[in-house]
KOLTORVEX-235993 format. One record per residue (C-alpha): residue number from 1; residue in one letter; y, x, z. Coordinates in steps of 0.02 Angstrom, whole numbers. Last residue first. Example, Ala and Ser with C-alpha at 12.3 -4.5 7.8 and 13.67 -1.06 7.14 Angstrom:
2
+-----+--------+--------+--------+--------+
! num ! residu !     c2 !     c1 !     c3 !
+-----+--------+--------+--------+--------+
!   2 !      S !    -53 !    684 !    357 !
!   1 !      A !   -225 !    615 !    390 !
+-----+--------+--------+--------+--------+
//
This chain:
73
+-----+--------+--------+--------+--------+
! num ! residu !     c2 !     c1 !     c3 !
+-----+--------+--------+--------+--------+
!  73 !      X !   -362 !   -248 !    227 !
!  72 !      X !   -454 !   -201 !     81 !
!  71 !      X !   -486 !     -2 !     54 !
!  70 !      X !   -387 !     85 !    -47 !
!  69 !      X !   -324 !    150 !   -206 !
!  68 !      X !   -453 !      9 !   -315 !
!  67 !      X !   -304 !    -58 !   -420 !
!  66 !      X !   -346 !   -203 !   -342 !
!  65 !      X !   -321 !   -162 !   -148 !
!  64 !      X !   -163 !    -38 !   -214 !
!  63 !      X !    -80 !   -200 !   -279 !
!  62 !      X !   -151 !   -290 !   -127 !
!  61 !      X !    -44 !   -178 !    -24 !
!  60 !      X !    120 !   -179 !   -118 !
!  59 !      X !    104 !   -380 !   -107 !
!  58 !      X !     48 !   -370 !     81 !
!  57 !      X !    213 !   -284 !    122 !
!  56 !      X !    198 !    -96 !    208 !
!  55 !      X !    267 !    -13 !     68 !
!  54 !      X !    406 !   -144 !     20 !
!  53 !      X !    473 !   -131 !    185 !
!  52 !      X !    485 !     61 !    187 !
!  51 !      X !    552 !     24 !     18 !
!  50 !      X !    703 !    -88 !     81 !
!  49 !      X !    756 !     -3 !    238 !
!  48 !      X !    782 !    182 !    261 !
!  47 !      X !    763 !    231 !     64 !
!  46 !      X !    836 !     70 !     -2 !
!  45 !      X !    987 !     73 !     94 !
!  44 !      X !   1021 !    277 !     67 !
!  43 !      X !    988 !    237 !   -116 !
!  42 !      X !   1148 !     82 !   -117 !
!  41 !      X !   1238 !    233 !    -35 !
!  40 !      X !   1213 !    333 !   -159 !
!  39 !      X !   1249 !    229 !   -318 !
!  38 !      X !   1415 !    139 !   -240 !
!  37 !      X !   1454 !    337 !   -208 !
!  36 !      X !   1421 !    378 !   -373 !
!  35 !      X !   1510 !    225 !   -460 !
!  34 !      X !   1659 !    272 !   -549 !
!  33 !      X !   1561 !    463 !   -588 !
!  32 !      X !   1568 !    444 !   -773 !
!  31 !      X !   1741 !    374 !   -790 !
!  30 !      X !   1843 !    254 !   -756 !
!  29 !      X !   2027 !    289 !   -734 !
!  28 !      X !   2103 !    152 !   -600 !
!  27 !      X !   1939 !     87 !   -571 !
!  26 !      X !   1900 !    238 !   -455 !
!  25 !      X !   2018 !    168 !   -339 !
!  24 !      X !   1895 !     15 !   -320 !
!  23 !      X !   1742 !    127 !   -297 !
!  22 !      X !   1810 !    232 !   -173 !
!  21 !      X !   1870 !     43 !    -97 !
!  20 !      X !   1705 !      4 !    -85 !
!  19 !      X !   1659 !    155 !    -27 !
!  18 !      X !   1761 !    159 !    128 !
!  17 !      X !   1749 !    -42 !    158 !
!  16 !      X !   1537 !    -33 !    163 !
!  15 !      X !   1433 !    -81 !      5 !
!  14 !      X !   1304 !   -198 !     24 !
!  13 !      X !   1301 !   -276 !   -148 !
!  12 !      X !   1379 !   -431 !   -212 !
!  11 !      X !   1289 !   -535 !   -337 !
!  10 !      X !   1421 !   -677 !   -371 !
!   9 !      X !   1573 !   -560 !   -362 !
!   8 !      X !   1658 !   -628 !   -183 !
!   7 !      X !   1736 !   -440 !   -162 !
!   6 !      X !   1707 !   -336 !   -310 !
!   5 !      X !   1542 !   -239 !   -333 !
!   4 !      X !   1408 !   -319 !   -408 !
!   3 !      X !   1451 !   -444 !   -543 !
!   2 !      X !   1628 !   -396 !   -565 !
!   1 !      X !   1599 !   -208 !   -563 !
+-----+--------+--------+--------+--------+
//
């Protein structure tokens, strides 16, 4: 919570204010769910933005390139 999640924690994510402060309210009693809506929004991001990114990056590509999955570019 202090790395990630608090406000000004040196490795914020990019939570928005509703599930940030689901998140913070959770604190109150921990438990195994605390973080499931940090957790499913952070794999909304990555679905619609990071990893579409990462797929069409030269590194991803030259990994396939090497690993002989396609053709070079």
């Amino acid at each position: 919570y202090e790395d990630f999640i608090s406000i000004l924690s040196p490795k914020e994510i990019s939570l928005d204010s509703r599930v940030r402060e689901i998140v913070n309210t959770n604190m109150v009693r921990p438990n195994s769910h605390t973080f499931d809506d940090a957790q499913a929004q952070i794999f909304t991001l990555m679905q619609r933005d990071s990893y579409p990114r990462f797929l069409n990056s030269a590194v991803y590509r030259n990994l396939l390139y090497s690993n002989g999955h396609i053709e070079e570019v």
